[in-house]
C-alpha positions in Angstrom: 122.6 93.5 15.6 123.4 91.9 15.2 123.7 91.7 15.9 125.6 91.8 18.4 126.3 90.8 18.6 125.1 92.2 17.2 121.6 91.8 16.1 118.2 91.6 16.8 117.0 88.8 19.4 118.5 87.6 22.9 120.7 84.4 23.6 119.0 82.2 25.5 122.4 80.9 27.6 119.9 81.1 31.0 119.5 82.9 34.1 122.1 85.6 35.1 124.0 84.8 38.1 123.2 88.1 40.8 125.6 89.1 42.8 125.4 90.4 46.5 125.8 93.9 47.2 124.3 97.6 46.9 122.1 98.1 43.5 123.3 100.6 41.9 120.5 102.9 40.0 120.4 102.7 36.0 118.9 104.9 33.9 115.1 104.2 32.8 115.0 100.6 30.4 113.5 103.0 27.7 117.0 105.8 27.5 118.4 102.0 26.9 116.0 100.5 24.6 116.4 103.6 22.5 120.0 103.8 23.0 120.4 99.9 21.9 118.1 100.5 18.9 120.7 103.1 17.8 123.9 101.8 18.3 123.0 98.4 16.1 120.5 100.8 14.0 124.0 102.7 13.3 126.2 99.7 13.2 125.5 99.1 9.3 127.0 102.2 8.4 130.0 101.6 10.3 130.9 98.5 8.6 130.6 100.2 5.4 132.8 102.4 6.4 135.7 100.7 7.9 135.4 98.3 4.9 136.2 101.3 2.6 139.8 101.1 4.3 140.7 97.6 5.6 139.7 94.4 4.4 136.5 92.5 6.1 138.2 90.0 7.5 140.1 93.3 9.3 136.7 94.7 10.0 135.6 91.9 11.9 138.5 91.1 13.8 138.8 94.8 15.0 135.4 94.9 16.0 135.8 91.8 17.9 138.5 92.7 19.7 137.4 96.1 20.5 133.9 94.2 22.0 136.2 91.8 23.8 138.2 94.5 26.0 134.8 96.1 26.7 133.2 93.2 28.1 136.7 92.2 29.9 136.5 95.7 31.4 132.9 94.9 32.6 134.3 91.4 33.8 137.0 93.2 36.1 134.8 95.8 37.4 132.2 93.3 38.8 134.7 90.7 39.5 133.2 87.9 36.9 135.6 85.2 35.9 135.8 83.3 32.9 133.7 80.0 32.7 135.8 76.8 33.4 135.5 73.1 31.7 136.7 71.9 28.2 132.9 71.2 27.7 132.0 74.9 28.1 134.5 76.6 26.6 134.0 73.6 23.4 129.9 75.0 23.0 131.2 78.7 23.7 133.3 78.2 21.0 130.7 76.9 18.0 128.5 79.8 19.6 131.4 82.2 18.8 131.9 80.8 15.7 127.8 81.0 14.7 127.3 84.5 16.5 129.9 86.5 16.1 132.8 85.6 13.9 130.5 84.2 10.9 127.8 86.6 10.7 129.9 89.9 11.5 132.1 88.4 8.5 129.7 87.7 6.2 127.8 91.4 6.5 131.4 93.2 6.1 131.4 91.2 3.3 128.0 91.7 1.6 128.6 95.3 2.6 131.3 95.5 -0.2 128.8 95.4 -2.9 125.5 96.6 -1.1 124.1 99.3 0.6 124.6 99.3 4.3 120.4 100.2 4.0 119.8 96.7 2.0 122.1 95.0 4.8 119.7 96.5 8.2 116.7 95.1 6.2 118.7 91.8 6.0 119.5 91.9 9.2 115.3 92.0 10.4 114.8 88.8 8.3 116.3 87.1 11.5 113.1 86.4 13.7 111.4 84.8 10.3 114.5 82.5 10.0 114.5 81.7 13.7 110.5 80.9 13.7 110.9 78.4 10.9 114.2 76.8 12.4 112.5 76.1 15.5 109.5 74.3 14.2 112.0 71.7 13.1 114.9 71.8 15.8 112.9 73.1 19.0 110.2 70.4 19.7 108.8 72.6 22.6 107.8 75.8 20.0 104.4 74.7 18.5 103.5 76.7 15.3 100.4 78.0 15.2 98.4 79.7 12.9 99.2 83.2 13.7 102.8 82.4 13.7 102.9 80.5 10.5 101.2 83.1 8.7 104.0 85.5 10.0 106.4 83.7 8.0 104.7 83.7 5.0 103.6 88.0 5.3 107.6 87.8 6.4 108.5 85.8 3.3 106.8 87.8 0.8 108.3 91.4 2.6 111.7 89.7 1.5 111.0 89.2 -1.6 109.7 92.7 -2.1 112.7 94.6 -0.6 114.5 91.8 -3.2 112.1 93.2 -6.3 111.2 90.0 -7.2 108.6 91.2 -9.7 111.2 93.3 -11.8 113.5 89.7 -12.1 115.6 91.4 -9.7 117.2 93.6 -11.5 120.0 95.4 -10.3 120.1 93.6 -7.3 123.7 92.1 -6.4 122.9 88.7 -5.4 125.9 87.9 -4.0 126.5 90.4 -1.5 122.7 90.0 -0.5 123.0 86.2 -0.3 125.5 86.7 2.2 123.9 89.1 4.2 120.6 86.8 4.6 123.1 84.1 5.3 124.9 86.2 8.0 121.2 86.8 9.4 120.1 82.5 8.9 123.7 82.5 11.4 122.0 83.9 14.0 119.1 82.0 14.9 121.0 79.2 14.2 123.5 79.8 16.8 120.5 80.6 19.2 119.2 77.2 18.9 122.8 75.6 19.9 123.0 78.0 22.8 119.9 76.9 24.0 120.5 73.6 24.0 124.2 73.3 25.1 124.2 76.1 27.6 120.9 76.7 28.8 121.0 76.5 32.9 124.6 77.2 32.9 126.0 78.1 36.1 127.7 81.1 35.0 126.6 84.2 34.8 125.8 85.7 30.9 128.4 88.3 31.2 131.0 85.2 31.6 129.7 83.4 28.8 129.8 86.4 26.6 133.0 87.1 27.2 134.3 83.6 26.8 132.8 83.5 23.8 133.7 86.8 22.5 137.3 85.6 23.3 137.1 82.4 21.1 135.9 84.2 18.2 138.1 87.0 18.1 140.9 84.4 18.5 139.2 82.6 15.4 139.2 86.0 13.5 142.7 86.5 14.5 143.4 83.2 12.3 141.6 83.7 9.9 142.9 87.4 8.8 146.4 86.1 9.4 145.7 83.7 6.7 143.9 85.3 4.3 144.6 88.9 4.7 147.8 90.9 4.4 149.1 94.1 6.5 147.2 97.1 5.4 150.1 99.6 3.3 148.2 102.6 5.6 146.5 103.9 8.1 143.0 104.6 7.1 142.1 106.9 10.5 138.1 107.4 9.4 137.5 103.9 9.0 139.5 102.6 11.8 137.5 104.8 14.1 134.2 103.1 12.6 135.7 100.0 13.5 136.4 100.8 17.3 133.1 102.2 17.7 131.8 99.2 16.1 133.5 97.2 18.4 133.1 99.5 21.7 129.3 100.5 21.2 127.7 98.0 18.7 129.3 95.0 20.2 130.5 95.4 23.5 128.5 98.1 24.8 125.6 96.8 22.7 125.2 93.5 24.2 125.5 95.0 28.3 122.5 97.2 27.5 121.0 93.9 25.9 121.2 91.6 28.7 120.3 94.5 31.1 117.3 95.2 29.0 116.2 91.4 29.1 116.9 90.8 32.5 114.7 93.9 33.5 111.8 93.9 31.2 111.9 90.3 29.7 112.9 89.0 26.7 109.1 90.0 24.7 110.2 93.5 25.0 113.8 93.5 24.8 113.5 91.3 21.5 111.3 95.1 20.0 114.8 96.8 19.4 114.8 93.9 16.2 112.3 96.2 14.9 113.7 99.6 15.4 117.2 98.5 13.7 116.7 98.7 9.9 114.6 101.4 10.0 117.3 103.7 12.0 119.9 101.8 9.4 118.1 102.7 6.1 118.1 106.5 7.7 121.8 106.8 8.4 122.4 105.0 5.3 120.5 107.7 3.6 121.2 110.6 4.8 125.1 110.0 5.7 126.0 108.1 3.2 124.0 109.2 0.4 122.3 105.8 -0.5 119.3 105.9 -2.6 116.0 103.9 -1.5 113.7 102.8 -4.3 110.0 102.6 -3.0 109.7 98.5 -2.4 112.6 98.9 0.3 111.2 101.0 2.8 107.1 99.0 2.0 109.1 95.5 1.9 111.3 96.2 5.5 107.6 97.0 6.4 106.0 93.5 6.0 109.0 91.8 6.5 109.1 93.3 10.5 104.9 92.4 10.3 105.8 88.9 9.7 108.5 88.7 12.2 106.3 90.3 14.9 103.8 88.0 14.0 106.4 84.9 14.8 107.0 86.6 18.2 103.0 85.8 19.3 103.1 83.2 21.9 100.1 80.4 21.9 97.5 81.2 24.3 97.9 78.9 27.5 95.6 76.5 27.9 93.1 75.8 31.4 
């Protein structure tokens, strides 16, 4: 996740730096795939459930934080240092802002009045909100047929998870709103990664981390402003929150740029599809939430369309 960071594609922010020395032995890409598609699969659930003791605005900036001391732990072990330059930290800071701090908000607050089910399926709309981004802001992605017609299969899965043909009836539109809006975030921070940081000298863990930094700093702000102290200490849902942080941010996005780096992005972009189905079963079977048939069918054609804005043109000659 978005995610991770979480989510469901990689940030372009160019090759990793590699560093000399022995190569240490990782377990297969496919233990990782899996265990990436289940720590973001799972991450839905987890904001439900530290938003049923601390505000979202709390949510976020816990899970932030705890991301941020993961990846600084990283840092230290390999010896990265943070990027240097106004310039750098200025982009790392919008791609905070548009990566992390926004969207993370915006699902901990949609989760207050949907299911953490509705908010995985949300979360898969990303790829059809990045393909119809870039036809406008990446002059380089050509549409073509194939992937054109992705959108619209992806655009009529949405409005079936949405039951469009029942008015949408007991739908919350608000919280859903938001969660689409948390997944349009996404994509749209891609794009200014890949434009501002692309060919960066750094390395990606030093990015991330920088960036992680600035938005739990934002976060930090923001819940100072518009939050107040919690009266308790809700242990259950703080413990979601650190293992949102820990696993489904931190941890998450290590496994993601190893994944990426070792198999390409084509593959490592699959886990997109693997989160809301793991999300609508923890969802059910944890916390009890009830799927109505056009749910499950409309995730379906929504992750058809999106793989369908994943085929790349044939090359020419």
């Amino acid at each position: 996740m978005s995610s991770t960071t979480t989510t469901t594609t990689t940030t372009p922010q160019g090759p990793a730096r590699r560093t000399p020395g022995r190569t240490r032995r990782r377990p297969d890409w496919r233990l990782r795939f899996g265990a990436l598609s289940l720590i973001w699969g799972f991450s839905f659930l987890l904001i439900k459930v530290g938003t049923e003791g601390y505000a979202p605005f709390q949510v976020t900036l816990g899970r932030l934080a705890f991301g941020t001391a993961v990846l600084a732990t990283a840092m230290a072990v390999r010896r990265e240092r943070l990027p240097r330059g106004l310039r750098t930290w200025g982009h790392l800071a919008v791609a905070g802002f548009l990566l992390n701090a926004l969207p993370f908000s915006l699902f901990a607050f949609a989760e207050l009045t949907i299911p953490s089910t509705l908010a995985g399926i949300c979360n898969a709309t990303s790829p059809l909100w990045g393909m119809a981004l870039s036809l406008v802001a990446l002059s380089e992605d050509r549409p073509t047929r194939v992937r054109l017609a992705g959108l619209g299969v992806g655009f009529v899965g949405v409005l079936t998870v949405l039951g469009a043909w029942q008015g949408f009836e007991g739908l919350d539109a608000r919280g859903t709103a938001l969660a689409l809006l948390a997944s349009l975030s996404y994509p749209v921070g891609w794009i200014y990664v890949r434009r501002t940081l692309a060919g960066s000298p750094h390395s990606h863990l030093s990015l991330t981390g920088g960036q992680l930094l600035l938005a739990t700093l934002q976060l930090a702000v923001v819940t100072a402003l518009f939050t107040s102290t919690p009266t308790g200490l809700a242990v259950v849902p703080l413990l979601a929150i650190a293992a949102l942080g820990t696993l489904g941010t931190g941890l998450a996005m290590l496994l993601q740029y190893g994944l990426v780096a070792e198999v390409g992005p084509t593959t490592g972009q699959m886990v997109t599809y693997f989160v809301p189905v793991i999300a609508a079963a923890a969802g059910v079977t944890i916390l009890g939430e009830r799927l109505t048939w056009s749910i499950p069918v409309g995730a379906v054609i929504v992750l058809a369309g999106a793989a369908l804005t994943q085929v790349k043109p044939r090359s020419s000659g």
